[in-house]
C-alpha positions, 0 to 999 in steps of 0.5 A, a space after each residue: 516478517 516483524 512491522 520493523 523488518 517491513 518498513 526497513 525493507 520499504 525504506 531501502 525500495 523509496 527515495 526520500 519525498 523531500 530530497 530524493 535521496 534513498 537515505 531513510 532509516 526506521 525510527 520507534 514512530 518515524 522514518 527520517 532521512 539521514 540526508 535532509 532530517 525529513 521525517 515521515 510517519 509511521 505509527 499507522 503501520 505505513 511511512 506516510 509520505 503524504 502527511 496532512 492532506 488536504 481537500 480531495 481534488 476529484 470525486 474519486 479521491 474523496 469517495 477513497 477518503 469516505 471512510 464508510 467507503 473505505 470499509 466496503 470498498 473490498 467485499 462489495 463496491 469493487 467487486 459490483 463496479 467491477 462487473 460494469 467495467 470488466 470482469 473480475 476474474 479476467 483482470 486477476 488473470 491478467 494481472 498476474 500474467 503480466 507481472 509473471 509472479 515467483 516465490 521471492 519477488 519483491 513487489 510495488 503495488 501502485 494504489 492497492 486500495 485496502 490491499 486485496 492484490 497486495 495480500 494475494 500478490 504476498 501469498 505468492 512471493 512468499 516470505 522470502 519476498 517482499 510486496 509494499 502498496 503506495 497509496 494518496 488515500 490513508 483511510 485505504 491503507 489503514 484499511 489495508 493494514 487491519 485486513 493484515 492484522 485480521 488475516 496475517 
């Protein structure tokens, strides 16, 4: 699926941030609603719907937007918190036990993080599928969509 086949397919699943209305269509660099004008960017290869964000209200939040963080978030902080709070086997097991995943779902992943469930949960729907991930932090979906564009 092209970025633009992607983003028409997030735009048709989400309401308009300002409105509430399902109205949004793709542009070149934004997704605007045909409703009230909004416009959302999306040149970092997701409609931020955030936009300017200001200081992080919690310790967590701001760790999400520590970039050095960001960067080692997948291969080693999640996985090493993991192994205190749970095990990490147990909860992929649950997870796709619970959603019951099928070969042309469409999926919204709530905080994906960098995208790990999300790019397992793609490889399961398939191309006729769909998954999008809805996170505050953008330095962890831009890290989510360059582990996109490394691994396809």
């Amino acid at each position: 699926m092209t970025k633009r086949k992607a983003m028409e397919k997030l735009a048709d699943m989400t309401a308009c941030k300002s409105c509430g209305k399902t109205a949004l269509k793709i542009g070149e660099h934004n997704a605007a609603c045909s409703e009230c004008g909004a416009e959302f960017p999306t040149d970092r290869g997701f409609i931020d719907f955030v936009g300017e964000r200001g200081p992080a209200a919690t310790s967590s939040q701001r760790a999400m937007e520590f970039k050095p963080l960001v960067r080692i978030y997948e291969s080693i902080w999640r996985p090493v918190i993991t192994i205190f709070v749970s095990s990490y086997r147990w909860e992929r097991r649950q997870v796709d036990e619970y959603l019951g995943l099928a070969a042309g779902m469409n999926i919204m992943d709530i905080a994906p993080g960098t995208g790990h469930g999300a790019r397992r949960f793609a490889k399961t729907v398939g191309p006729d599928g769909f998954v999008a991930g809805v996170d505050m932090s953008g330095p962890m979906l831009d890290q989510a969509v360059a582990y996109i564009k490394r691994d396809g």
